[in-house]
C-alpha positions as CSV (number, residue, x, y, z in Angstrom):
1,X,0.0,0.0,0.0
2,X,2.8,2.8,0.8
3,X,4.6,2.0,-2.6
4,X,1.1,2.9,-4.2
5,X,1.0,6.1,-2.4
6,X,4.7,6.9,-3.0
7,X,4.0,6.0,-7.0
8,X,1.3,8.4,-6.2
9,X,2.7,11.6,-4.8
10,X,5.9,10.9,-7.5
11,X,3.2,11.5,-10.6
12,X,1.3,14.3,-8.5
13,X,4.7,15.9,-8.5
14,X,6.0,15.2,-11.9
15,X,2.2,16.8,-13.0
16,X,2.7,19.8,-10.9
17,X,6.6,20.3,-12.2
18,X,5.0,20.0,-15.9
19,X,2.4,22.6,-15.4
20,X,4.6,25.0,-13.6
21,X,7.1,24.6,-17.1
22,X,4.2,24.9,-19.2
23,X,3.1,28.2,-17.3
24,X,6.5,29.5,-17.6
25,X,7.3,29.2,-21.1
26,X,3.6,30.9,-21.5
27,X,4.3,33.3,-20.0
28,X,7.9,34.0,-21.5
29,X,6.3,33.6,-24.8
30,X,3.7,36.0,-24.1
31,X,6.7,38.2,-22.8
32,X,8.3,38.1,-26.3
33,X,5.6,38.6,-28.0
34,X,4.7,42.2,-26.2
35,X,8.6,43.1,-26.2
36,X,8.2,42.7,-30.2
37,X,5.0,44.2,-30.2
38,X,6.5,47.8,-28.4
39,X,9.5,47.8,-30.6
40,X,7.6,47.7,-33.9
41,X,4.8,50.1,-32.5
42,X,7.9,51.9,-31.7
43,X,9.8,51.7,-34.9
44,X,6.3,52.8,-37.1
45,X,6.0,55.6,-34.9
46,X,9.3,56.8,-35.7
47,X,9.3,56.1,-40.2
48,X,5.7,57.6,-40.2
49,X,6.8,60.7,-38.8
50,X,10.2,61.1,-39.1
51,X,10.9,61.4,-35.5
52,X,14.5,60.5,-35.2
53,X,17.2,61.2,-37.4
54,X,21.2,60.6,-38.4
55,X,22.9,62.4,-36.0
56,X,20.1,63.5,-33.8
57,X,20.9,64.0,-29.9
58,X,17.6,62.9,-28.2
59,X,17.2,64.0,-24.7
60,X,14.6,61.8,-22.9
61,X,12.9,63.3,-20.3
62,X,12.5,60.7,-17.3
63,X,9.6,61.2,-14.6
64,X,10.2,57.9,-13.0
65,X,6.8,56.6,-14.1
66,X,6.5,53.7,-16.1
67,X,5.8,55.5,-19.5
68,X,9.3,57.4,-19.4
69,X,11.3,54.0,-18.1
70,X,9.4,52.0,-20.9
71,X,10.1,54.6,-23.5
72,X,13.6,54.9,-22.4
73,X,14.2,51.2,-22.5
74,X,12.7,50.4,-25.9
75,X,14.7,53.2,-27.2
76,X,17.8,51.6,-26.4
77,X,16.6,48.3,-28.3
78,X,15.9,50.4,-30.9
79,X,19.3,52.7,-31.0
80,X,21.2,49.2,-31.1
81,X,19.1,47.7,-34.4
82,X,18.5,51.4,-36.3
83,X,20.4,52.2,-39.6
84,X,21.5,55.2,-38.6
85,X,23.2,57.0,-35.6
86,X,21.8,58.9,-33.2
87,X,22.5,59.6,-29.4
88,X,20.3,59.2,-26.4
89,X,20.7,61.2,-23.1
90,X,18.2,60.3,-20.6
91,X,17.4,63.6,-18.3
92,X,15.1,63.8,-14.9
93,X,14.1,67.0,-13.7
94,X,14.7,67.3,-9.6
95,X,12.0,69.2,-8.6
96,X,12.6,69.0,-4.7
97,X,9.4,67.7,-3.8
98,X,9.0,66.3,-0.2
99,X,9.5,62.6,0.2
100,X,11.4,62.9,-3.6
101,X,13.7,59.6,-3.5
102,X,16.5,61.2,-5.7
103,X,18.7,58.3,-5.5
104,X,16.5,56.2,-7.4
105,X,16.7,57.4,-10.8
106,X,20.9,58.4,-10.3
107,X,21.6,54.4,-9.6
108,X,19.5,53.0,-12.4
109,X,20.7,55.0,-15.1
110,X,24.0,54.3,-14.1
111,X,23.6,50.7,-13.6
112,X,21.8,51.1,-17.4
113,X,25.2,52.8,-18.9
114,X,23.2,55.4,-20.2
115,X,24.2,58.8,-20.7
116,X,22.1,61.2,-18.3
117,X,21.6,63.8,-16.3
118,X,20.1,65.4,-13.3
119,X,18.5,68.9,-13.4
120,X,18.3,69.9,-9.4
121,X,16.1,72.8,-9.2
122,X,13.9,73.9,-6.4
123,X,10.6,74.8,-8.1
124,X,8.2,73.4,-5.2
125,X,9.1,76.1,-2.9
126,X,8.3,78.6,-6.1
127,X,5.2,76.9,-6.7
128,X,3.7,76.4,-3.1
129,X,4.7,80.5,-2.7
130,X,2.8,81.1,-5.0
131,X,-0.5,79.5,-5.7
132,X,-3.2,79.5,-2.8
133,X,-3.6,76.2,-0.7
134,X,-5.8,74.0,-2.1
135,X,-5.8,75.4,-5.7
136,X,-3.8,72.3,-7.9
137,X,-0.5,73.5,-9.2
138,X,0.1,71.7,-12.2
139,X,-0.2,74.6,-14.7
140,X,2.7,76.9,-12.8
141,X,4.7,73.8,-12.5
142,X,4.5,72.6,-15.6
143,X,5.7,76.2,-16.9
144,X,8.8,76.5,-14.7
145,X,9.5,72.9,-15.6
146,X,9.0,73.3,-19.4
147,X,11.5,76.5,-19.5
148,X,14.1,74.3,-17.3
149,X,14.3,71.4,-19.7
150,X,14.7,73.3,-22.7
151,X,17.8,75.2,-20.8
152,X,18.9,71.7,-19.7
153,X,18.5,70.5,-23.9
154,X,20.3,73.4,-24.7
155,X,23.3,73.0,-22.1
156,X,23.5,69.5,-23.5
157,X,23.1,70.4,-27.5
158,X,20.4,67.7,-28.1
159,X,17.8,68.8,-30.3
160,X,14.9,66.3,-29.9
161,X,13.0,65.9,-26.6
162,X,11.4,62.8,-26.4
163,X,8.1,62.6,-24.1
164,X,6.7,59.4,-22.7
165,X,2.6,60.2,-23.6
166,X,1.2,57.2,-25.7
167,X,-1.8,56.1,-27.1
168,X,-4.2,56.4,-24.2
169,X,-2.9,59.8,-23.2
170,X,-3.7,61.1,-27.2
171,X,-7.1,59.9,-26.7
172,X,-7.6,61.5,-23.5
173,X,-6.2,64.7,-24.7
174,X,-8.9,64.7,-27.5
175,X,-11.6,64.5,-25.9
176,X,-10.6,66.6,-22.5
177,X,-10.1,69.2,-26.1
178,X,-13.6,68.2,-27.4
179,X,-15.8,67.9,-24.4
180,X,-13.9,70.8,-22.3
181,X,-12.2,73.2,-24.9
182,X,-14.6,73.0,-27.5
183,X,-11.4,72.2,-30.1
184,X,-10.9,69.4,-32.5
185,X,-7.3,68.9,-31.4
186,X,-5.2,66.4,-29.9
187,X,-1.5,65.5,-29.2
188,X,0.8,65.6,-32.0
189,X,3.4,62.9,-31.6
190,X,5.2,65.4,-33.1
191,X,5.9,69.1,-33.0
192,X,8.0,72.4,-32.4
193,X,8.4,73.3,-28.9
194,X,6.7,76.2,-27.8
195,X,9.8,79.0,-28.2
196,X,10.4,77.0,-31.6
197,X,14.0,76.0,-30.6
198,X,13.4,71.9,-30.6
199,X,11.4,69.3,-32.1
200,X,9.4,67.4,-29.5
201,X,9.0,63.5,-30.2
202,X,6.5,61.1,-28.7
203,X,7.9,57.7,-29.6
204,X,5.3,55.9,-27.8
205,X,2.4,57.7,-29.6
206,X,1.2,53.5,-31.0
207,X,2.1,52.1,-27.9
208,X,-1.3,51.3,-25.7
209,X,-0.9,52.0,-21.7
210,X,-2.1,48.4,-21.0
211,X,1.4,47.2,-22.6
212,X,3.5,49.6,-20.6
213,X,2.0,48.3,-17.7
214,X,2.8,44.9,-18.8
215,X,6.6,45.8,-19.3
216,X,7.4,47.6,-16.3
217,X,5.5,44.8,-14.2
218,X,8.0,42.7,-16.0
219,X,11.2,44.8,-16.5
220,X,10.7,45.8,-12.5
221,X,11.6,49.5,-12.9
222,X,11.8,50.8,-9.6
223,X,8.8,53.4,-9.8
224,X,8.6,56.7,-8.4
225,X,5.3,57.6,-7.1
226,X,4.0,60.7,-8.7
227,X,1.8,61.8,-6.2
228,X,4.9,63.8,-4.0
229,X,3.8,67.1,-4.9
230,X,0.1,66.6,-3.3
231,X,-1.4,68.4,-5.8
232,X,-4.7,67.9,-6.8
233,X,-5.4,64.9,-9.3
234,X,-6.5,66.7,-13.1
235,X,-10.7,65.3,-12.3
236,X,-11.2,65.8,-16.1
237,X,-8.9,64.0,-17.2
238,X,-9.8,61.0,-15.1
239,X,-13.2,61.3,-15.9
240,X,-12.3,61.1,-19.5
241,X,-9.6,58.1,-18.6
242,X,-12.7,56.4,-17.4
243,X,-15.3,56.8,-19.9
244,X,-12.6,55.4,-22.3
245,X,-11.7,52.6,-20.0
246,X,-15.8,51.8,-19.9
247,X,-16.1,51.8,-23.8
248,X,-12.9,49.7,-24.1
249,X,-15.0,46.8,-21.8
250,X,-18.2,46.8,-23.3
251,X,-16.8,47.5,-26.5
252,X,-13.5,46.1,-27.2
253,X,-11.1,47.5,-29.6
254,X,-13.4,50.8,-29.9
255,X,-10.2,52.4,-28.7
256,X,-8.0,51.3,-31.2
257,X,-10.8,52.3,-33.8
258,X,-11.1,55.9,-32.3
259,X,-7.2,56.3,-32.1
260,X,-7.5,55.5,-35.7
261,X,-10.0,58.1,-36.1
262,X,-7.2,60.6,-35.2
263,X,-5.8,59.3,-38.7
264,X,-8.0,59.8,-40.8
265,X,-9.3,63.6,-40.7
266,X,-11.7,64.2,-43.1
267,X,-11.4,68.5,-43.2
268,X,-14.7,68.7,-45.6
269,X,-16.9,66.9,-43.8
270,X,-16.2,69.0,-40.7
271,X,-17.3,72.4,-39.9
272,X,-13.8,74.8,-39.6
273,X,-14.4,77.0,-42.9
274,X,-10.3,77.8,-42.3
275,X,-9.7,74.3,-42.9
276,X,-11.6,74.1,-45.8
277,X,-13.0,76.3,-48.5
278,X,-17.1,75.7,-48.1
279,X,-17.4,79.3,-49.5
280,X,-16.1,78.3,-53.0
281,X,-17.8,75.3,-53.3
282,X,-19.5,74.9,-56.6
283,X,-20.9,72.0,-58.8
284,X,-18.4,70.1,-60.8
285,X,-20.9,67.9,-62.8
286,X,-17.7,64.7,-61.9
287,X,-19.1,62.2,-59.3
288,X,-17.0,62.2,-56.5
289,X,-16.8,59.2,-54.0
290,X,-16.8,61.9,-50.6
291,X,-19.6,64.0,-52.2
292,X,-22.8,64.3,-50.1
293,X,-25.3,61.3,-50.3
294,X,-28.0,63.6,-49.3
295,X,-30.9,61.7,-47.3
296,X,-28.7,58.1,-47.8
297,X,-28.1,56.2,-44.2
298,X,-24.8,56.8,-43.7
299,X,-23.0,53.4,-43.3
300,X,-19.5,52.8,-41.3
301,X,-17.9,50.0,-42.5
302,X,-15.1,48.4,-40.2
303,X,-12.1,51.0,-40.7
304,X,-8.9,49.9,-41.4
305,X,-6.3,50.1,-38.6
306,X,-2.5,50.9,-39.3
307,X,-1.3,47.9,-40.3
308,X,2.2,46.6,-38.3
309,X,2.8,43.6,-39.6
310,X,4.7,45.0,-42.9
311,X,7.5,45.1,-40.8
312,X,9.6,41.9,-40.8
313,X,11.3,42.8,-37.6
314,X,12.6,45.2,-35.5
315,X,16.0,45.0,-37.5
316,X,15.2,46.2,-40.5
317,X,13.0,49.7,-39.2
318,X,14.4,52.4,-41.0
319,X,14.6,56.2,-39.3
């Protein structure tokens, strides 16, 4: 009778070791899979809009969030496979907020062999001097930390600033525009800065935040919290985050189809007569496929998304 139990527990074990290996190699193929997926999300981003360039010097701004780490690390993959050369300097801004962990950032980068730098510069005490308590500071801070980073880009001669904002944060930033500011505008994933002195990248602008998420659980960046400052959470924007998150559940992949939206702008079936030239319409007596079918039911066929699988691989992406 024991040797039956013995034979027992031996299988039970040799089970449970198999589907421990089988889970593992799941999950390290699912791991591959998503590391693939960011780099070619990555690499369109960069051909479709020219992003990065021989010879560029790209200063990427690190917050210590997961969207700056994961931008900065899939950057690297990319600098090591691109066709051309271009430097990366990875750059955090010190903003002496209470509780700030400064050595956190210092020790990864350097364990990374990155080039970077720290920017030390005491704008909490500007900003809690000067806006009342309880009123959220983001808008002064954001100011004083703009004009600091383009001093910092200009110390360092890079001439792209790369931003970690992806594909949720675009979405976001069109409707907080829509339903708040009464604009049809977005976030360009590229565009001049605002004194016109460097372009400003956003590499991850294809990248959804579900993936980032993903690779910093399994990267393990040491996060920074970004709460430090106690300033009051942006409410529109997380009602908006929310509202998306909801359609993205009952609906899935109506995100994707409304980031692709952001693609395909239609300026004559809109209503910004500086866009488009509605005073000089006339008839043209040719048929034209986006003329108006009058009292038809308008249709919407299943758009098509920005295909990603052209790409063979990450090697071959060209800048």
């Amino acid at each position: 009778m024991s040797a039956v139990w013995v034979e027992d527990e031996t299988a039970e074990a040799a089970e449970a070791a198999t589907a421990n290996r089988n889970k593992e190699l799941k999950i390290e193929r699912e791991t591959h899979k998503l590391e693939k997926r960011l780099c070619r999300q990555m690499g369109q981003a960069i051909m479709d809009f020219n992003m990065i360039e021989e010879g560029d010097r790209v200063m990427v701004c690190m917050s210590g969030g997961k969207d700056s780490y994961g931008m900065l690390d899939i950057l690297l993959k990319m600098q090591q496979r691109a066709p051309i050369n271009f430097e990366i300097v990875a750059v955090n801004l010190d903003q002496k907020q209470p509780g700030f962990p400064d050595h956190i950032l210092p020790e990864y980068l350097a364990k990374l062999g990155v080039e970077f730098h720290i920017e030390t510069q005491d704008t909490y005490s500007i900003v809690k001097k000067n806006i009342p308590e309880g009123k959220t500071m983001c808008s002064l801070c954001s100011r004083l930390r703009r004009g600091i980073l383009y001093n910092v880009a200009r110390r360092l001669k890079c001439n792209k600033l790369a931003l970690g904002h992806h594909r949720d944060d675009m979405l976001q930033t069109f409707f907080l525009n829509m339903f708040f500011g009464g604009k049809l505008k977005g976030m360009p994933p590229k565009l001049t800065s605002d004194n016109g002195e460097f372009v400003v990248i956003r590499p991850l602008a294809y990248v959804a935040e579900k993936d980032l998420i993903r690779w910093a659980a399994h990267r393990e960046f040491p996060i920074i919290p970004c709460s430090l400052c106690g300033s009051q959470t942006n409410l529109q924007r997380v009602q908006i985050g929310n509202m998306l998150r909801d359609w993205e559940k009952q609906y899935p992949g109506r995100a994707e189809t409304m980031f692709t939206a952001l693609q395909n702008v239609v300026p004559s079936h809109l209503m910004d007569h500086s866009k488009h030239d509605f005073k000089g319409i006339r008839p043209t007596g040719v048929e034209d496929e986006n003329g108006d079918k009058a009292f038809d039911e308008e249709e919407f066929p299943a758009p098509a998304l920005p295909s990603l699988s052209g790409l063979p691989g990450v090697q071959v992406v060209t800048l």
